[in-house]
PATITOR-690226 format. One record per residue (C-alpha): residue number from 0; x, y, z. Coordinates in steps of 0.5 Angstrom, whole numbers, plus 500, padded with zeros to 3 digits. Last residue first. Layout:
REC    k   c1   c2   c3
REC  NUM    X    Y    Z
...
% end
This chain:
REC    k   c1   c2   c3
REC  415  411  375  180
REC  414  417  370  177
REC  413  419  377  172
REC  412  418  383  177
REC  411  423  379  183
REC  410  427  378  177
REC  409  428  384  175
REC  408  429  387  182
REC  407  435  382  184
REC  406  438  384  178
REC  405  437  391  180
REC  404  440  390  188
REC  403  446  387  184
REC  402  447  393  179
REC  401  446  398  185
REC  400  452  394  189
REC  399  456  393  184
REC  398  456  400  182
REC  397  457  402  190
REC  396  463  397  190
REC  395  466  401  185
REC  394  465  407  189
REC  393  469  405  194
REC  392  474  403  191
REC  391  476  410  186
REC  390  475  413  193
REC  389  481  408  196
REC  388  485  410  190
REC  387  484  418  192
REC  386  485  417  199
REC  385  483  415  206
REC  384  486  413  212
REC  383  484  408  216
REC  382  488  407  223
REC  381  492  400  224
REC  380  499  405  224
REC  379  497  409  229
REC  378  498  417  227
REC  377  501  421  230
REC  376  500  427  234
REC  375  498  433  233
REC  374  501  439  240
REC  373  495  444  238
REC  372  493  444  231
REC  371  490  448  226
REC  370  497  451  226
REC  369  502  457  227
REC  368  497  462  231
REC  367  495  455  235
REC  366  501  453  236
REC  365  505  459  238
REC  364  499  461  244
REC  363  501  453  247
REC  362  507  455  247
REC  361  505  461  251
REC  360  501  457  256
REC  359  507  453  256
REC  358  511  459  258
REC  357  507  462  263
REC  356  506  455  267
REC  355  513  454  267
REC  354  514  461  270
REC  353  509  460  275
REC  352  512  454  277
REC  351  520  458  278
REC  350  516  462  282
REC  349  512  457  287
REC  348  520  453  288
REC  347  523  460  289
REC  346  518  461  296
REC  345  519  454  297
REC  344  526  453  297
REC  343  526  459  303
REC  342  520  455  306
REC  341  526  448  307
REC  340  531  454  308
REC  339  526  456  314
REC  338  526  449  316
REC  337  534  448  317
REC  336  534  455  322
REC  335  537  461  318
REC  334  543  464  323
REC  333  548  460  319
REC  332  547  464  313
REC  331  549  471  316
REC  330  555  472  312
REC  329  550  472  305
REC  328  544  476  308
REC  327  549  482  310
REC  326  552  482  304
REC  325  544  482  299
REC  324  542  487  303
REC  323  548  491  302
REC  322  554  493  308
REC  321  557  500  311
REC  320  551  500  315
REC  319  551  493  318
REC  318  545  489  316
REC  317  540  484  320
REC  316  542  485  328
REC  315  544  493  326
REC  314  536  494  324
REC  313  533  492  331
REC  312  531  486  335
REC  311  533  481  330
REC  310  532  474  329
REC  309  534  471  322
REC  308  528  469  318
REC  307  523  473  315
REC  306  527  480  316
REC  305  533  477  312
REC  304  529  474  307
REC  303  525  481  305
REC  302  531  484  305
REC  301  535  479  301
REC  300  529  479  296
REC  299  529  487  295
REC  298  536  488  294
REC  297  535  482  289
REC  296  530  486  285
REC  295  534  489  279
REC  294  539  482  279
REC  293  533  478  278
REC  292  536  470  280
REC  291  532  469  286
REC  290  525  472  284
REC  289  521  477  288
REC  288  518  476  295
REC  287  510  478  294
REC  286  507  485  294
REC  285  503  485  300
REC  284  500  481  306
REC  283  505  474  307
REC  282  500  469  309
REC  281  504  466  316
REC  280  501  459  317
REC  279  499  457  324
REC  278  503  452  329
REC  277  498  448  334
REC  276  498  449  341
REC  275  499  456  340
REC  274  504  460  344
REC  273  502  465  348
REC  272  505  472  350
REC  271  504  477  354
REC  270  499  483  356
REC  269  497  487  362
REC  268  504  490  363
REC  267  507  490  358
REC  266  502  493  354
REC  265  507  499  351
REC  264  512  494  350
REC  263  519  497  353
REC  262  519  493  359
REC  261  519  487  355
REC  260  514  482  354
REC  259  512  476  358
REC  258  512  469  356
REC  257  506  464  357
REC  256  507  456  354
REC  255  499  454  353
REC  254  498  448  358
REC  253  495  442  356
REC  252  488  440  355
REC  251  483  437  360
REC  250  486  434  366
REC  249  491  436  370
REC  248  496  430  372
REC  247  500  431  365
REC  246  502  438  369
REC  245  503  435  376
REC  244  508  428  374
REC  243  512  434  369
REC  242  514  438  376
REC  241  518  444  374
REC  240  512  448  374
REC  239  513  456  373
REC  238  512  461  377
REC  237  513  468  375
REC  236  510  465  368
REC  235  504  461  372
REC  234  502  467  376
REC  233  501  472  371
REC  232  497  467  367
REC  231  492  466  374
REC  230  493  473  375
REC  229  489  474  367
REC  228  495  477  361
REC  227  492  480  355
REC  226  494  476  349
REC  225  499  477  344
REC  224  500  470  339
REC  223  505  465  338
REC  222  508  459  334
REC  221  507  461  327
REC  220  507  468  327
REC  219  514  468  331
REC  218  517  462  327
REC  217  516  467  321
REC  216  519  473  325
REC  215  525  469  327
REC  214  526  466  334
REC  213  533  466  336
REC  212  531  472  342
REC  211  525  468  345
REC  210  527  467  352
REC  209  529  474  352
REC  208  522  475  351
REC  207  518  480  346
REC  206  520  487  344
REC  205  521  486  338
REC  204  516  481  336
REC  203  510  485  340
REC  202  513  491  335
REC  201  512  489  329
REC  200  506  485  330
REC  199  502  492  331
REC  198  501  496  337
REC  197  499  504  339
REC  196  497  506  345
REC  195  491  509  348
REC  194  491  512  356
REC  193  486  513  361
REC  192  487  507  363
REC  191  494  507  365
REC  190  496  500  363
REC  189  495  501  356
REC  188  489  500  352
REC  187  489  499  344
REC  186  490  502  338
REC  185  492  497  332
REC  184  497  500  328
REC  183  499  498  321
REC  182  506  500  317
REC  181  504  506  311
REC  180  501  504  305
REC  179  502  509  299
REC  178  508  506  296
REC  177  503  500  296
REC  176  503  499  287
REC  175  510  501  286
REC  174  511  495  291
REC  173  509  491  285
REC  172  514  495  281
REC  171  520  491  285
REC  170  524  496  287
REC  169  530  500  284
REC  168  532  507  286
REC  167  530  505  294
REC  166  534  499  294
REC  165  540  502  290
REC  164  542  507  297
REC  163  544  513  295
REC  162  542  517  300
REC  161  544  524  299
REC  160  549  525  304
REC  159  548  530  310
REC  158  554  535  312
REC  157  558  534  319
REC  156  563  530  315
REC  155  564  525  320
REC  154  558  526  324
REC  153  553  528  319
REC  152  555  521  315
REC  151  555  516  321
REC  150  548  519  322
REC  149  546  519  315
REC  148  547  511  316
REC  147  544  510  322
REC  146  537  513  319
REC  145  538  510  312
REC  144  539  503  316
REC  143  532  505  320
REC  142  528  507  314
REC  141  530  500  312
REC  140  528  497  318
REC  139  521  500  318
REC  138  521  499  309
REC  137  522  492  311
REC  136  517  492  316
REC  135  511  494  312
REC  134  513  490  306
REC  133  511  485  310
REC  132  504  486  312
REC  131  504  479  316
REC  130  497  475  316
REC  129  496  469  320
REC  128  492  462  318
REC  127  490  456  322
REC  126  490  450  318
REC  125  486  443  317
REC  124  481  449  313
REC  123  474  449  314
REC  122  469  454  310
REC  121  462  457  312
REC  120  460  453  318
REC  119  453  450  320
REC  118  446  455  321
REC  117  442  449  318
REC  116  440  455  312
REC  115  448  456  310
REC  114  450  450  312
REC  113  444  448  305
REC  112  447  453  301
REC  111  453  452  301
REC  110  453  444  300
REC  109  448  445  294
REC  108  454  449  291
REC  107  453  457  290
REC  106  455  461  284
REC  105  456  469  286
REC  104  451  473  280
REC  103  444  474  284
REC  102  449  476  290
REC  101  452  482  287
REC  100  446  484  284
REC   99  443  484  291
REC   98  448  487  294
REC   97  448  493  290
REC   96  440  494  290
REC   95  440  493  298
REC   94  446  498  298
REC   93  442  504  294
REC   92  435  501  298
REC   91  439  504  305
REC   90  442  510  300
REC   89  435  512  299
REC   88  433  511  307
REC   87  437  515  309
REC   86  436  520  304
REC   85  429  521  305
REC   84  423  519  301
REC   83  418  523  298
REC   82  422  523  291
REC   81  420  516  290
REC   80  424  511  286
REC   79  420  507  281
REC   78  424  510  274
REC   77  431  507  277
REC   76  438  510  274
REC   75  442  506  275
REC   74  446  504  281
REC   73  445  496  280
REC   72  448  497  273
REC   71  454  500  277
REC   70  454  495  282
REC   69  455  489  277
REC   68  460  492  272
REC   67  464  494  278
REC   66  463  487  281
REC   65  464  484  273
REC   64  471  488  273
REC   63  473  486  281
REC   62  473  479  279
REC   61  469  474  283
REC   60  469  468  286
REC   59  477  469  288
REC   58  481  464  287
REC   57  485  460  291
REC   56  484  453  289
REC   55  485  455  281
REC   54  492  458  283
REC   53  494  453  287
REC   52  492  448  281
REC   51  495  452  276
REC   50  501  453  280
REC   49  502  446  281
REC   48  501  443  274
REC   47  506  449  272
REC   46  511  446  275
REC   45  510  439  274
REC   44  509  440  266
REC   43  516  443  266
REC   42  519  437  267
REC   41  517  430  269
REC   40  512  425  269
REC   39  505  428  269
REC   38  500  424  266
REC   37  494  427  262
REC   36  486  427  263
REC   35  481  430  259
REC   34  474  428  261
REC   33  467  425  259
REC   32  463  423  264
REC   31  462  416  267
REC   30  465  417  273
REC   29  467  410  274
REC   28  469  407  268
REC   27  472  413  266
REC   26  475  413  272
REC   25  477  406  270
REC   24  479  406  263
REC   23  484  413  264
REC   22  482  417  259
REC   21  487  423  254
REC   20  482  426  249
REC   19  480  421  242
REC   18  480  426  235
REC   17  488  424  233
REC   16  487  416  236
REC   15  492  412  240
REC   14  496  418  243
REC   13  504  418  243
REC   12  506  420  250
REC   11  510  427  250
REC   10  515  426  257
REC    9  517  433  258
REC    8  525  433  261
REC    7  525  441  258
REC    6  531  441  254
REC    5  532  434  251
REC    4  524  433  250
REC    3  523  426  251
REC    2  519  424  245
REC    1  513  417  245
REC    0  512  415  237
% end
């Protein structure tokens, strides 16, 4: 019969038939093909359906093992290489061997292959997409707090005081694996032309325009983007239009709203700040934020939310020096926009659905290694099921059966 799992909340339906998969009559009916189909209804089976499908959709198409046993089968050695030839072009035919080894393996849809020859798009996303290095930023703001706090400590016993701080004792071992990546720079022109400076995300969002000061980081991938700055944009932040009829008169599209940097950018002269006609999504790059409720990692998770989503220009407006990472996100609360919550919600929401997935995978583990079956369900009660009485049954029937087909025989013989 159907079970509610008093734990879980899994609804576990009762199957007609041991040996038939899940089917819905209609898509079967109108795919025609075989399939396995199952209804959520609540639980963990939510959870981990989400994950799965997510996970399953951002895949990469290759895994780095086979690209690594692909390249080196294409390295091998090669009895047709000649020895004439110069090292340009061995290498040349070095990375056309490895590229067409690769490609040979990489699985095409007829839809692909066909945009490809008619010169159409690769791929179409609904949304625009922005990376942000995150780690980068919280290790910036970190080394600026550890700085401040030194500071304090010289000045008041005129010695330096190991830090001690449980964040740089305890981290997420995923942040183990970039302890090597340094923050990112782009070098660029500055209004002296004879002169490079550096610029990242870090430092368009801390110097950007008092106008945005309660602006968050991730509200600022979303909504804005640094762009170098023409007259004709100049002119329309120095002045702006006030009259709403003379800007809905222009035809075309609408006006972008332009910001200026503040002095201290080191482009702030040539460039500014645009905002997107259409908010993009901000893809964190590097270790992932952490879970909630880990104890070992939760200095690492208030900081991170703390970056992301209260307003700050330098490390004092996010953590005092006498506070923790997870003090300093607690008393300031009320600076998180209600959206931001929503995404915060979010972030726990996708690692409580990897845990689900995860444990029914285990469970699912535990049954195979403790029974032929996974997940058995009874029975129907109009199902045959055989037995030692109905064998007996059987093969009496076959007797009289045999017993028939010979008289029918004999007497078929004796009127010829």
């Amino acid at each position: 019969m159907t079970i509610i799992d008093p734990e879980s909340g899994e609804i576990r339906m009762r199957r007609s038939h041991p040996m038939i998969n899940n089917f819905n009559q209609c898509i079967i009916c109108v795919c025609r093909c075989n399939m396995d189909i199952k209804f959520i209804w609540s639980g963990t089976d939510a959870k981990a359906l989400v994950y799965y499908c997510t996970d399953y959709i951002t895949k990469t198409n290759l895994s780095f093992h086979d690209t690594f046993s692909l390249v080196q089968k294409a390295v091998g050695p090669n009895d047709n290489i000649n020895i004439t030839e110069n090292s340009i072009d061995k290498a040349r035919k070095l990375v056309l061997r490895c590229y067409d080894s690769l490609a040979s393996q990489q699985e095409l849809s007829g839809v692909q292959v066909s945009t490809y020859l008619m010169d159409y798009g690769d791929h179409y996303t609904s949304h625009g997409f922005a990376n942000i290095f995150l780690i980068a930023i919280e290790r910036y703001l970190q080394n600026e707090l550890d700085q401040n706090k030194a500071a304090l400590s010289a000045s008041s016993t005129s010695t330096q005081v190991a830090n001690t701080n449980p964040i740089d004792i305890v981290e997420d071992e995923e942040e183990d694996n970039v302890a090597a990546m340094a923050e990112h720079f782009s070098i660029e022109q500055s209004t002296d032309e004879q002169k490079l400076v550096l610029v990242n995300l870090r430092i368009d969002y801390q110097f950007r325009s008092p106008a945005l000061e309660s602006v968050c980081l991730y509200e600022f991938v979303s909504h804005f983007h640094r762009r170098s700055f023409t007259d004709k944009d100049r002119h329309s932040v120095d002045h702006p239009s006030t009259n709403t009829d003379d800007v809905r008169a222009v035809p075309g599209r609408p006006p972008q709203e332009r910001y200026t940097f503040m002095t201290e950018h080191p482009q702030a002269s040539t460039h500014g700040i645009i905002k997107h006609l259409k908010p993009v999504v901000p893809v964190l790059v590097g270790p992932q934020i952490p879970r909630k409720d880990r104890e070992e990692t939760q200095e690492r998770y208030s900081r991170a939310l703390a970056t992301l989503f209260i307003p700050w220009r330098a490390v004092k407006d996010l953590c005092d020096i006498n506070q923790s990472w997870y003090e300093a996100l607690s008393s300031r609360q009320e600076s998180i926009s209600t959206e931001s919550q929503q995404i915060i919600e979010n972030i726990q929401l996708l690692h409580e659905c990897k845990k689900d997935r995860d444990a029914y995978l285990q469970q699912v583990i535990a049954n195979v290694q403790t029974s032929d079956q996974i997940d058995p369900r009874p029975f129907p009660r109009n199902m045959r099921i055989d037995s030692d009485d109905e064998d007996d049954k059987d093969l009496d029937q076959n007797e009289t059966y045999l017993n028939f087909l010979d008289s029918l025989s004999d007497n078929n013989a004796s009127s010829a």
